[in-house]
mmCIF file as gemmi writes it, N, C-alpha and C atoms, coordinates in Angstrom:
data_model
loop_
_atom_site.group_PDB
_atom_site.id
_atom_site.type_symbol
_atom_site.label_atom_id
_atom_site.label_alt_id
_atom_site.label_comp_id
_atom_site.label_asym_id
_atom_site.label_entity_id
_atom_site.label_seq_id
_atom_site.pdbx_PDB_ins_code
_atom_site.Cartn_x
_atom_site.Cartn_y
_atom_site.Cartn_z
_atom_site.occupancy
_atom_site.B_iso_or_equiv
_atom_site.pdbx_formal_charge
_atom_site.auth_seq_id
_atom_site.auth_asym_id
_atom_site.pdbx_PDB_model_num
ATOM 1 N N . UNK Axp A 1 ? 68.986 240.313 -23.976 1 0 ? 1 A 1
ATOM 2 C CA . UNK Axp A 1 ? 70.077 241.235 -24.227 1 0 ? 1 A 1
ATOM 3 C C . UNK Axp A 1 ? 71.368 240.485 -23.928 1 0 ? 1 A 1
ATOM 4 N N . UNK Axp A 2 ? 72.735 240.581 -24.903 1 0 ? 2 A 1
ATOM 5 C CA . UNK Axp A 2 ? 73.853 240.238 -24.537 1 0 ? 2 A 1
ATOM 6 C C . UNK Axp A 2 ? 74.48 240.679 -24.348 1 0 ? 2 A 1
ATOM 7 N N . UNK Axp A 3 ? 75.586 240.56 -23.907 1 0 ? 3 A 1
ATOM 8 C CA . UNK Axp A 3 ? 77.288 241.439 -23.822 1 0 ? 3 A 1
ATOM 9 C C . UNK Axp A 3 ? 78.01 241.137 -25.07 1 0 ? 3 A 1
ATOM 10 N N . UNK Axp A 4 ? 78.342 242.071 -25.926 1 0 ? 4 A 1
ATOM 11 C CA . UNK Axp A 4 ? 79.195 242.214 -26.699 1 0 ? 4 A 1
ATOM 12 C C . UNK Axp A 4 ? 80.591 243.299 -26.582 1 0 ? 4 A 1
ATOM 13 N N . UNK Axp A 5 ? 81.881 242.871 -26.592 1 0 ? 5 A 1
ATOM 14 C CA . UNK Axp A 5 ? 82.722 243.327 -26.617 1 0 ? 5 A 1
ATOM 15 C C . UNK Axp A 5 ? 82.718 244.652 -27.591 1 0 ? 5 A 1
ATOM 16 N N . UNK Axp A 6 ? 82.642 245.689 -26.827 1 0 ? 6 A 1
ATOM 17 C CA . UNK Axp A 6 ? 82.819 246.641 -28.304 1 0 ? 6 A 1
ATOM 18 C C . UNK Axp A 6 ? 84.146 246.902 -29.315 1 0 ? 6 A 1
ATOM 19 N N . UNK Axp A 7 ? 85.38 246.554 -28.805 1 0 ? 7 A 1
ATOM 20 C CA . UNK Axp A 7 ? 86.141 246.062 -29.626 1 0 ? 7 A 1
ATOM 21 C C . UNK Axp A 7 ? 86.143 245.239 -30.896 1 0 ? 7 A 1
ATOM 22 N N . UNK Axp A 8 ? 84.665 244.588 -31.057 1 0 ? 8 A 1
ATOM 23 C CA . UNK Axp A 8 ? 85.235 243.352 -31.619 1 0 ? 8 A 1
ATOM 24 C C . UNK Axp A 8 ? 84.214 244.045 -32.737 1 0 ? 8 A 1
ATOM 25 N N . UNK Axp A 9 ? 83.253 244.761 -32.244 1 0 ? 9 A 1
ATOM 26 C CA . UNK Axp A 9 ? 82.403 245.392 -33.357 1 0 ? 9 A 1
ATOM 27 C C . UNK Axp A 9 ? 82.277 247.163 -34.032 1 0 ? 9 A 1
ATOM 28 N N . UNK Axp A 10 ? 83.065 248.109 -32.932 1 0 ? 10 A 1
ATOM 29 C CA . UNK Axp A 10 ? 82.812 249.202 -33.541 1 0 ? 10 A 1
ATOM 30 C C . UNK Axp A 10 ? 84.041 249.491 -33.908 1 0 ? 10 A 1
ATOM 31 N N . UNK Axp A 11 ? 84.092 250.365 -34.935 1 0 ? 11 A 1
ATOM 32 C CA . UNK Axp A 11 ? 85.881 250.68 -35.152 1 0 ? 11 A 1
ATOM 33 C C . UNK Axp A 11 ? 86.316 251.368 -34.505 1 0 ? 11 A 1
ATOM 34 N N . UNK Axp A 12 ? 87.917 251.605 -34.4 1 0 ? 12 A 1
ATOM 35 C CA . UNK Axp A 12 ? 88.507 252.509 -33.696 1 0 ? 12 A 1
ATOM 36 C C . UNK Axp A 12 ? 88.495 253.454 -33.094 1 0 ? 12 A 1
ATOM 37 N N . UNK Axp A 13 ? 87.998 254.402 -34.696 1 0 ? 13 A 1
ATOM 38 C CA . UNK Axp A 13 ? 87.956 255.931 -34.218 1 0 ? 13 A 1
ATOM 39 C C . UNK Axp A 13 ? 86.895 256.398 -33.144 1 0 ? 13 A 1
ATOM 40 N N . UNK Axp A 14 ? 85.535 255.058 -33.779 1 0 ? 14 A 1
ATOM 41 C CA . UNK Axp A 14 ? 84.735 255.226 -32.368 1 0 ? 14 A 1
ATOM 42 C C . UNK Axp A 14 ? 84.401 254.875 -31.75 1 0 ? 14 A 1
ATOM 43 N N . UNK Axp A 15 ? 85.438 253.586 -31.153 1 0 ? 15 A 1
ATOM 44 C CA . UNK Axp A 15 ? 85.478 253.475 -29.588 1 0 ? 15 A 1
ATOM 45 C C . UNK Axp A 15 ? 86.319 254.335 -29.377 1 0 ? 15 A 1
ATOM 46 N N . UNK Axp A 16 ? 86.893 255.053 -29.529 1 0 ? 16 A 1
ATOM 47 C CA . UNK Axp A 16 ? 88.556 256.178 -28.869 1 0 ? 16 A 1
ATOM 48 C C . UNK Axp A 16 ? 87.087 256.995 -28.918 1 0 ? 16 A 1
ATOM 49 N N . UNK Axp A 17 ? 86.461 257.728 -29.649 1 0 ? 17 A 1
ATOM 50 C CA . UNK Axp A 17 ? 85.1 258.879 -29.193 1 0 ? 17 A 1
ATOM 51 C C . UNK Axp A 17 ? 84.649 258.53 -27.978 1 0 ? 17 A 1
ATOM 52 N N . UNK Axp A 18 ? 83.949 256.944 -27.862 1 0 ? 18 A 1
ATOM 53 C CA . UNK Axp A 18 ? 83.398 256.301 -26.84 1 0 ? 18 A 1
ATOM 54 C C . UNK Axp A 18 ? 83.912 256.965 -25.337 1 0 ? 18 A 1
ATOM 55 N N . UNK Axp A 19 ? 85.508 256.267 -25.49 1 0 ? 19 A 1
ATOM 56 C CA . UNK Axp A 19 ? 86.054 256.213 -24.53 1 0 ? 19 A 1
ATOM 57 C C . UNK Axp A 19 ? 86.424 257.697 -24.143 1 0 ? 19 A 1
ATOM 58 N N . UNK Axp A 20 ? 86.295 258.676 -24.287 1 0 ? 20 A 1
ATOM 59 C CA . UNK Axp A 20 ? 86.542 259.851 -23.985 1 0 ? 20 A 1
ATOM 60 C C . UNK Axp A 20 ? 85.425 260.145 -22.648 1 0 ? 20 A 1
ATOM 61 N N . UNK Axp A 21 ? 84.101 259.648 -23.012 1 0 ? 21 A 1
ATOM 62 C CA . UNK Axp A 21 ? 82.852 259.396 -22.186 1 0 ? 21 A 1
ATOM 63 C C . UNK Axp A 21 ? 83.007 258.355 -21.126 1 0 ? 21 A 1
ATOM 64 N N . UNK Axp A 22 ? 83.234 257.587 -21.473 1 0 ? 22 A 1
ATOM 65 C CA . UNK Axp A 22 ? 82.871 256.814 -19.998 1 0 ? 22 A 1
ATOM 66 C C . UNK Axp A 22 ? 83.723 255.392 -20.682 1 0 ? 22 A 1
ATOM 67 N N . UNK Axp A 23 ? 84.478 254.229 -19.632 1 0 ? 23 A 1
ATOM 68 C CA . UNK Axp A 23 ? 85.513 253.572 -20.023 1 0 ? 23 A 1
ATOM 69 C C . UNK Axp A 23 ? 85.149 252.462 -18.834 1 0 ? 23 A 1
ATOM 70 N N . UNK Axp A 24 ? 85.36 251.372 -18.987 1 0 ? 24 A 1
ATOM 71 C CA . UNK Axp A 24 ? 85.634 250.161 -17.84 1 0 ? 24 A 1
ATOM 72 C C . UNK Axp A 24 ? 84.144 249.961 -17.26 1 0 ? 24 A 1
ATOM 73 N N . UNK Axp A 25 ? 82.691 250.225 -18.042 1 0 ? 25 A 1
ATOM 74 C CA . UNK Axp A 25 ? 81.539 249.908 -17.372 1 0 ? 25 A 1
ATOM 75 C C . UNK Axp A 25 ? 80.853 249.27 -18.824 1 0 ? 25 A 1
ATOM 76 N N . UNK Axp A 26 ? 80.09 248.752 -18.473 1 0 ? 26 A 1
ATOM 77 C CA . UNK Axp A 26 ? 79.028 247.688 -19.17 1 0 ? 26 A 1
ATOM 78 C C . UNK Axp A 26 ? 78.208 249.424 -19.5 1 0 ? 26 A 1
ATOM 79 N N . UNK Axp A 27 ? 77.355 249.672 -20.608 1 0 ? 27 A 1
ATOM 80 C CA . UNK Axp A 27 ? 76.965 250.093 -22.039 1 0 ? 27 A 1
ATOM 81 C C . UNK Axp A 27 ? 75.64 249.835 -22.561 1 0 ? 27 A 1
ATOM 82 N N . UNK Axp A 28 ? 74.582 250.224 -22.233 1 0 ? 28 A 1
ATOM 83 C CA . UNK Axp A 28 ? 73.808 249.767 -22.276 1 0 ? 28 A 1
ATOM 84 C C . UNK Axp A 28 ? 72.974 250.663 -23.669 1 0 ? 28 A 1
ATOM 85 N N . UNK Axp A 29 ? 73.18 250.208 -25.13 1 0 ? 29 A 1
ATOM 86 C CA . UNK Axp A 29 ? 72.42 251.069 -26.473 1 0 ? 29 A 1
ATOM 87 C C . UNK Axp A 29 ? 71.402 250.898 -26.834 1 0 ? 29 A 1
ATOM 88 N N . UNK Axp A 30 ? 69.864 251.371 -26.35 1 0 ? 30 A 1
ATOM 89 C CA . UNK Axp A 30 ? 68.319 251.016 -26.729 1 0 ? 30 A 1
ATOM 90 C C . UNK Axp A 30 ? 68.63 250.714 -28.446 1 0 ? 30 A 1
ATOM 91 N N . UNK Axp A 31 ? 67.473 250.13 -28.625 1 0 ? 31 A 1
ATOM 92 C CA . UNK Axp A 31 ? 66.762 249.681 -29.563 1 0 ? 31 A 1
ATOM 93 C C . UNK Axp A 31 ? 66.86 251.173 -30.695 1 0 ? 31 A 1
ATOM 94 N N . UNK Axp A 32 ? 66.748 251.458 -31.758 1 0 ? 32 A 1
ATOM 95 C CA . UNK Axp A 32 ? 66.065 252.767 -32.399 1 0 ? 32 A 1
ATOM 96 C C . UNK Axp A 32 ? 64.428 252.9 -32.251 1 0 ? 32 A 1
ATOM 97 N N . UNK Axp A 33 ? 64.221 254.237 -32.54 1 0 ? 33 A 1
ATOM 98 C CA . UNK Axp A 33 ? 62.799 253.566 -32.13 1 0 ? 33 A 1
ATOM 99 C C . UNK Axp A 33 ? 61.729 252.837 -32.861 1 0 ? 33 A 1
ATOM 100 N N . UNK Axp A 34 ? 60.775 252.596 -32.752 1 0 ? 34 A 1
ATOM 101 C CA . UNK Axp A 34 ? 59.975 252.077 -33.743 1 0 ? 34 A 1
ATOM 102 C C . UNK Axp A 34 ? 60.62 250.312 -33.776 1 0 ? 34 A 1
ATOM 103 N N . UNK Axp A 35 ? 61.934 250.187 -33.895 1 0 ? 35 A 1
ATOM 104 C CA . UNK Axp A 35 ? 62.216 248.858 -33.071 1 0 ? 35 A 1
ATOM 105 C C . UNK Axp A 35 ? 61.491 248.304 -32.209 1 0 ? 35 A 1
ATOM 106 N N . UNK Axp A 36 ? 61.26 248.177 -31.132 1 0 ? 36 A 1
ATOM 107 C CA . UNK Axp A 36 ? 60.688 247.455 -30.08 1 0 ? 36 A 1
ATOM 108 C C . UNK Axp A 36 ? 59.632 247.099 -30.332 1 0 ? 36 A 1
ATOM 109 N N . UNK Axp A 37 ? 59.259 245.711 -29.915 1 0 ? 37 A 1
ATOM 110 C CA . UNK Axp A 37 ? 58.226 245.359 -29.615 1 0 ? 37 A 1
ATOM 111 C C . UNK Axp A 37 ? 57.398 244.997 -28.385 1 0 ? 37 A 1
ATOM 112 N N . UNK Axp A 38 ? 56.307 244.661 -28.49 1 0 ? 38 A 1
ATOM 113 C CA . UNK Axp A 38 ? 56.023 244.742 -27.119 1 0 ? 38 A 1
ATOM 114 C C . UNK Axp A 38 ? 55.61 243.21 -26.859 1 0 ? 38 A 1
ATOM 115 N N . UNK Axp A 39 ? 55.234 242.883 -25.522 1 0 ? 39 A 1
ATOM 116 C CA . UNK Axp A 39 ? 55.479 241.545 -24.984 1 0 ? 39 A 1
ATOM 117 C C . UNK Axp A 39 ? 54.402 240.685 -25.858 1 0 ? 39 A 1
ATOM 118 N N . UNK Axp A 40 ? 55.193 239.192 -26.469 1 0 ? 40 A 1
ATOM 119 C CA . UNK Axp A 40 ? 54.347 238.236 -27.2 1 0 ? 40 A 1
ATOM 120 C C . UNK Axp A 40 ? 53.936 238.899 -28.433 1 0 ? 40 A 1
ATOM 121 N N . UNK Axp A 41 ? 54.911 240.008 -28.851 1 0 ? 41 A 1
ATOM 122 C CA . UNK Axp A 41 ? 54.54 240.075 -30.829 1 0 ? 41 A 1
ATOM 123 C C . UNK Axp A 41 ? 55.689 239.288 -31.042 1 0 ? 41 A 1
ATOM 124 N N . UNK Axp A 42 ? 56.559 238.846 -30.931 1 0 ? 42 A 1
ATOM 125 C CA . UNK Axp A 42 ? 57.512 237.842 -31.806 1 0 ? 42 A 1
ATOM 126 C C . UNK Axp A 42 ? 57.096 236.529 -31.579 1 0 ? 42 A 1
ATOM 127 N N . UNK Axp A 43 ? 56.612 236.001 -30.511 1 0 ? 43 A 1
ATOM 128 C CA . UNK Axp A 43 ? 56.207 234.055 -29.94 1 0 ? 43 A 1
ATOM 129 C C . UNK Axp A 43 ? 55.092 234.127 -30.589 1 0 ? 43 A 1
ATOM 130 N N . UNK Axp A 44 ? 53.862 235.526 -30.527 1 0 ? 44 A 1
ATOM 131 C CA . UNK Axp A 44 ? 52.516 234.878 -30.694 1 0 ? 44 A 1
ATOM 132 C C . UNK Axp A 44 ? 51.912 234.881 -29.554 1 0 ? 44 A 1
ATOM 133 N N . UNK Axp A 45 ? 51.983 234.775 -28.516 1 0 ? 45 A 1
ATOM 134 C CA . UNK Axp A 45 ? 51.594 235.024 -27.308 1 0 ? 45 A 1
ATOM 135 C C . UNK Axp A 45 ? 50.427 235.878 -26.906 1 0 ? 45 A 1
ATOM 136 N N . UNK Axp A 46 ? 50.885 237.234 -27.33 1 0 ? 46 A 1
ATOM 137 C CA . UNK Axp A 46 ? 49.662 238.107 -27.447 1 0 ? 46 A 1
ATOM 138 C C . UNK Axp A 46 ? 48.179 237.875 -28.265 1 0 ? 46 A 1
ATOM 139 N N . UNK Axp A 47 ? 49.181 237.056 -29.291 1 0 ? 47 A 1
ATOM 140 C CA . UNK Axp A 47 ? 47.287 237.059 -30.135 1 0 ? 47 A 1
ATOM 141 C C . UNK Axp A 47 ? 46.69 236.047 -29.832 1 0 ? 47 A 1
ATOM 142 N N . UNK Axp A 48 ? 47.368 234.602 -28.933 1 0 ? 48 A 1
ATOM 143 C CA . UNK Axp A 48 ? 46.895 233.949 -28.131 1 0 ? 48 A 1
ATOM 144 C C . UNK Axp A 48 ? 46.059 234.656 -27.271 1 0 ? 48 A 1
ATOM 145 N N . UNK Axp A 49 ? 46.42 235.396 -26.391 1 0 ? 49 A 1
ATOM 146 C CA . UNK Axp A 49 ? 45.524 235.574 -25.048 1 0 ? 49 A 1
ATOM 147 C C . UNK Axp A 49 ? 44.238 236.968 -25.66 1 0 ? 49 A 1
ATOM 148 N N . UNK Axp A 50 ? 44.962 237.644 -27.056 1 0 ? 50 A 1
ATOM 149 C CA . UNK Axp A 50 ? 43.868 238.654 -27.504 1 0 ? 50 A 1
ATOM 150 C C . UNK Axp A 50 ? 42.425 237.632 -27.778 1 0 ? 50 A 1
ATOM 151 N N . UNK Axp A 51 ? 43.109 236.615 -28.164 1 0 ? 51 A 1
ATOM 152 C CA . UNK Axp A 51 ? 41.768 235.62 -29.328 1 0 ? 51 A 1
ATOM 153 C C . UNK Axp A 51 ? 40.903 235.263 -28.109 1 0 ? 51 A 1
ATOM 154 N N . UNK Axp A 52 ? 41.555 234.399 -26.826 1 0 ? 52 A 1
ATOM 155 C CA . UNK Axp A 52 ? 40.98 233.722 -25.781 1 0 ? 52 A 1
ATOM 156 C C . UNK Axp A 52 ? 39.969 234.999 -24.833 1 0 ? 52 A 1
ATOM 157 N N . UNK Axp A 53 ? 40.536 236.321 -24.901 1 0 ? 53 A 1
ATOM 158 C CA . UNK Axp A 53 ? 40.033 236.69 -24.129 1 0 ? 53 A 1
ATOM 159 C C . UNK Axp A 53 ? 38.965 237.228 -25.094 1 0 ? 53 A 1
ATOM 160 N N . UNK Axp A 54 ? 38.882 237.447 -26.11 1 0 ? 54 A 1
ATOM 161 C CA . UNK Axp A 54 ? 37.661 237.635 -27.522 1 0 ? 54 A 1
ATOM 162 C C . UNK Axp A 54 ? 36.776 236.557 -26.782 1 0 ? 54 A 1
ATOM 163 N N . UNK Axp A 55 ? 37.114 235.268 -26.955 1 0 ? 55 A 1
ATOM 164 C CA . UNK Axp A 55 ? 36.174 234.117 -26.712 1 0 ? 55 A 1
ATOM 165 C C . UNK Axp A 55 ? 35.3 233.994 -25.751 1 0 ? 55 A 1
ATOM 166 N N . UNK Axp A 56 ? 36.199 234.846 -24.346 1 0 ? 56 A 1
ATOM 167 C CA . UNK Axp A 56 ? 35.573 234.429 -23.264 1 0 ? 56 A 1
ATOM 168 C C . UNK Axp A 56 ? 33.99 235.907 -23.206 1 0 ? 56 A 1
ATOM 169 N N . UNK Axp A 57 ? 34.757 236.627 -23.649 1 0 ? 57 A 1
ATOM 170 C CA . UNK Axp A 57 ? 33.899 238.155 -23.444 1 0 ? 57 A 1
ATOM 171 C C . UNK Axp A 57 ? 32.149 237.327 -24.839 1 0 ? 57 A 1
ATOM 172 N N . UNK Axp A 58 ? 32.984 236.685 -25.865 1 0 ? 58 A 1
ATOM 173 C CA . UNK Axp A 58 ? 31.732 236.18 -26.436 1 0 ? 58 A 1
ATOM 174 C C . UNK Axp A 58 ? 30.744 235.146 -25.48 1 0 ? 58 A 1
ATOM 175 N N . UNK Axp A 59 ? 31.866 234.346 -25.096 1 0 ? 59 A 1
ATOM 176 C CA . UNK Axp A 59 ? 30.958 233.57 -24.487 1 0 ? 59 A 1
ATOM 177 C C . UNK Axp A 59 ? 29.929 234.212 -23.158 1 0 ? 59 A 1
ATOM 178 N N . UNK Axp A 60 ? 30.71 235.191 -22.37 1 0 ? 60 A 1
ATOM 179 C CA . UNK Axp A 60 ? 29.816 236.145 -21.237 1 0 ? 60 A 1
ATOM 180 C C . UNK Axp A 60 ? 28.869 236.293 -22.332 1 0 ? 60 A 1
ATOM 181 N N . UNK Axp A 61 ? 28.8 237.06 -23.358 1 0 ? 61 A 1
ATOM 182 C CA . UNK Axp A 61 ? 28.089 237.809 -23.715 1 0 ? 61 A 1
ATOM 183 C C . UNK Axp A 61 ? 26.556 237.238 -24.212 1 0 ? 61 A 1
ATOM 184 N N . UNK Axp A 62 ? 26.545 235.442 -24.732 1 0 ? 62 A 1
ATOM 185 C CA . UNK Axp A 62 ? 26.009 234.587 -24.707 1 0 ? 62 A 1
ATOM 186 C C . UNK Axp A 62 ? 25.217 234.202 -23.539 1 0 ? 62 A 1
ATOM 187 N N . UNK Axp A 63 ? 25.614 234.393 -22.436 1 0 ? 63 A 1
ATOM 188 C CA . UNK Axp A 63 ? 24.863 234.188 -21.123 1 0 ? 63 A 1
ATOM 189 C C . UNK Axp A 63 ? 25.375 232.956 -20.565 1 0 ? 63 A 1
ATOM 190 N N . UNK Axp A 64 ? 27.245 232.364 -20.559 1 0 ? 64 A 1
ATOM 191 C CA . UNK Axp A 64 ? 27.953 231.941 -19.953 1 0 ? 64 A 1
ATOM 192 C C . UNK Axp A 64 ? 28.063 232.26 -18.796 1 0 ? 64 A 1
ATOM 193 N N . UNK Axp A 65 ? 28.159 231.84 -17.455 1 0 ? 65 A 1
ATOM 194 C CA . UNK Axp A 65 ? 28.168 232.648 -16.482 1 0 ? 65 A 1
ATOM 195 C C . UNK Axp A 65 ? 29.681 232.395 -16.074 1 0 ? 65 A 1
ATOM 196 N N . UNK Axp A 66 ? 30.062 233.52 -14.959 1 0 ? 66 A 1
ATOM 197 C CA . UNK Axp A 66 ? 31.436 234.095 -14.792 1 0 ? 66 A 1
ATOM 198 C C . UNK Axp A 66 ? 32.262 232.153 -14.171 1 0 ? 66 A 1
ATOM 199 N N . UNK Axp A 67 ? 31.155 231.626 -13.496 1 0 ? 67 A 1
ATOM 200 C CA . UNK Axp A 67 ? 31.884 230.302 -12.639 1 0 ? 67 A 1
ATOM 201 C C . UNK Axp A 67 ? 32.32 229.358 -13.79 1 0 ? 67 A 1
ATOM 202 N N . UNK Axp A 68 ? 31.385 229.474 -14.935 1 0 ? 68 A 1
ATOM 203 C CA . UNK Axp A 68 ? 31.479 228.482 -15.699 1 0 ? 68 A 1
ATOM 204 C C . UNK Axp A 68 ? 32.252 228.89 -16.792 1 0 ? 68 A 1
ATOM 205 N N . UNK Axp A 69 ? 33.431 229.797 -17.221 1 0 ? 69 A 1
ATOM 206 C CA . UNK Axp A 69 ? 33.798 230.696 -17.908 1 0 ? 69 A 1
ATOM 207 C C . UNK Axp A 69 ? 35.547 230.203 -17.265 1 0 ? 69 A 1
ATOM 208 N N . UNK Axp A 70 ? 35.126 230.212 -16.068 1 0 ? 70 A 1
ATOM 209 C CA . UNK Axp A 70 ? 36.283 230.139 -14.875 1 0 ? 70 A 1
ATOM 210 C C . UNK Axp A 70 ? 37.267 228.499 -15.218 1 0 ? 70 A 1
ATOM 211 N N . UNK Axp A 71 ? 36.189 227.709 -15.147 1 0 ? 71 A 1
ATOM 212 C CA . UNK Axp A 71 ? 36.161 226.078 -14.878 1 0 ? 71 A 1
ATOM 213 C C . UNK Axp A 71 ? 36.43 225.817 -16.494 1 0 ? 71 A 1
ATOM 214 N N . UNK Axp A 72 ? 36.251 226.146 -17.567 1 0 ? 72 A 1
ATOM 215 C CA . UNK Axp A 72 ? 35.971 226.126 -18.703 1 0 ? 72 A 1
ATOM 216 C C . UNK Axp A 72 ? 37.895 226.85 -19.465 1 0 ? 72 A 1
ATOM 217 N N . UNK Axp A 73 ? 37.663 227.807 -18.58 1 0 ? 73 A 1
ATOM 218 C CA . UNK Axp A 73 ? 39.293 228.157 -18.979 1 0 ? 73 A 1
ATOM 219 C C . UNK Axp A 73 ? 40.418 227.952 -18.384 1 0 ? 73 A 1
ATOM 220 N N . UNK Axp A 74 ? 40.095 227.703 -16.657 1 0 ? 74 A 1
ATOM 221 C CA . UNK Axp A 74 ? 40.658 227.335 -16.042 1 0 ? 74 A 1
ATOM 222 C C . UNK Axp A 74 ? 42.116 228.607 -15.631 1 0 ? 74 A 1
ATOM 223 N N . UNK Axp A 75 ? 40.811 229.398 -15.369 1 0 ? 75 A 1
ATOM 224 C CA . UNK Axp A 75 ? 41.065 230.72 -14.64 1 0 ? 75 A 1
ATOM 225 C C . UNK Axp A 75 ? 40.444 231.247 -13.582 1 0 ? 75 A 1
ATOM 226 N N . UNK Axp A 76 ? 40.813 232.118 -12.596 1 0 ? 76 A 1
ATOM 227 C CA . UNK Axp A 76 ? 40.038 232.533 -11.419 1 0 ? 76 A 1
ATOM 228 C C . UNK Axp A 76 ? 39.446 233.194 -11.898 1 0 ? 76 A 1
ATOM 229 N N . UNK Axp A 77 ? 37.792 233.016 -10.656 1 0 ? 77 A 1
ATOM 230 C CA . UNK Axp A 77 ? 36.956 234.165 -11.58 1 0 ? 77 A 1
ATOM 231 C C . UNK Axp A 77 ? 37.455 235.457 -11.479 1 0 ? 77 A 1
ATOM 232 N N . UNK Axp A 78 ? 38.415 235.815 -10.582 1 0 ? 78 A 1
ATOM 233 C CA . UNK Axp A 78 ? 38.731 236.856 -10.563 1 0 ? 78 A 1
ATOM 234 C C . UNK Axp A 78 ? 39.158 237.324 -12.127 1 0 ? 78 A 1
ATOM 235 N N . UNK Axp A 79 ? 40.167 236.761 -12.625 1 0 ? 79 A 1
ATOM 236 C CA . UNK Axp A 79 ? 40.519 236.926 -13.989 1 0 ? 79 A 1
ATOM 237 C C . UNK Axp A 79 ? 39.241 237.333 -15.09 1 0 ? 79 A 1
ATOM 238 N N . UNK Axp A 80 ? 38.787 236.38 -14.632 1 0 ? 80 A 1
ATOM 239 C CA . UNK Axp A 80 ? 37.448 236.309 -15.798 1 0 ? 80 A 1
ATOM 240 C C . UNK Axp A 80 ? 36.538 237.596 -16.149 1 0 ? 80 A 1
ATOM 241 N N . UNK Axp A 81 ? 36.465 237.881 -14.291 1 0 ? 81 A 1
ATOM 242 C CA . UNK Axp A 81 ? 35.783 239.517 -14.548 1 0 ? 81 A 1
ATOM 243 C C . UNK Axp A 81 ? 36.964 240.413 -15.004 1 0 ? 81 A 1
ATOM 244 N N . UNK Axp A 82 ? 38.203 240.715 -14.765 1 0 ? 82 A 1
ATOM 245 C CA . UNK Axp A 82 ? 39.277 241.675 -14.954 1 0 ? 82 A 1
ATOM 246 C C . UNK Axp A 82 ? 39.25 241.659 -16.857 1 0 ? 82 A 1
ATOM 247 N N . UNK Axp A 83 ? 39.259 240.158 -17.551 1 0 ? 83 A 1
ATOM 248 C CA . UNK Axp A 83 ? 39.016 240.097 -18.538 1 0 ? 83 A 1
ATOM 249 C C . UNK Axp A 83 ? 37.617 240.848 -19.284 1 0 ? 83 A 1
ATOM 250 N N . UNK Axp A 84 ? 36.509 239.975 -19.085 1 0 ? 84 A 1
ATOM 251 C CA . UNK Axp A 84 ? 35.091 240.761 -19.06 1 0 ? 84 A 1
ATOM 252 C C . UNK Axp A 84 ? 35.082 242.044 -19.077 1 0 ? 84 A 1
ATOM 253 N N . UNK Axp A 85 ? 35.358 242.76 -18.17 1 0 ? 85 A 1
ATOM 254 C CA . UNK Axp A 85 ? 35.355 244.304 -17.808 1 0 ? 85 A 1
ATOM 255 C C . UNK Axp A 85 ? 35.67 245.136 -17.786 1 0 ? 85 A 1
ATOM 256 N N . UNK Axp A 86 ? 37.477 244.776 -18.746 1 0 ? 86 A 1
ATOM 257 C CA . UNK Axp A 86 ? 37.633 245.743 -19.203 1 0 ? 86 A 1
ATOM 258 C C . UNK Axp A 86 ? 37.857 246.293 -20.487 1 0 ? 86 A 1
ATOM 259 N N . UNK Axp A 87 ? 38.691 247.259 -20.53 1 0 ? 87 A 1
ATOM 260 C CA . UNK Axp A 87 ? 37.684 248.207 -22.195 1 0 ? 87 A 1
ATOM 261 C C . UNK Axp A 87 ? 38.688 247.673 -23.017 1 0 ? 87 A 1
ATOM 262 N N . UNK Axp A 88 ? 38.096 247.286 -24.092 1 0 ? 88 A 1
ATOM 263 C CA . UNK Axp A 88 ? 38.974 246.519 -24.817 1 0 ? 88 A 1
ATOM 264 C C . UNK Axp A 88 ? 37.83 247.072 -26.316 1 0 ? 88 A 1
């Protein structure tokens, strides 16, 4: 998120509306909705860790065991079961 001067982008008549409301504070205007996304849909990120954690639940499911799943991804097993176990 940046700071933009609203001067420099809304017109007159409505910053003078604006300013009737509230004047001399930082402005903070959400997204519309349906805008937003959620974390790692624009990098890719998400379908990284969706695919890896696909892999690992295949590989459990193969009869990988949780240590070797761990060492292999180079994650705690803790992760490994939190991955594994849940509902996906």
């Amino acid at each position: 998120m940046k700071y933009v001067n609203a001067e420099t982008i809304l017109p007159q008549e409505l910053l003078n509306e604006i300013q009737k409301y509230i004047h001399g504070v930082i402005l903070y205007i959400p997204n519309p909705e349906g805008m937003h996304k959620k974390w790692g849909e624009n990098s890719g990120g998400r379908q990284y860790f969706n695919a890896r954690n696909e892999e690992i639940r295949g590989k459990f499911s193969k009869g990988v065991s949780i240590d070797q799943l761990s060492d292999l991804f180079c994650l705690s097993s803790y992760s490994i079961k939190k991955i594994i176990y849940s509902k996906k």
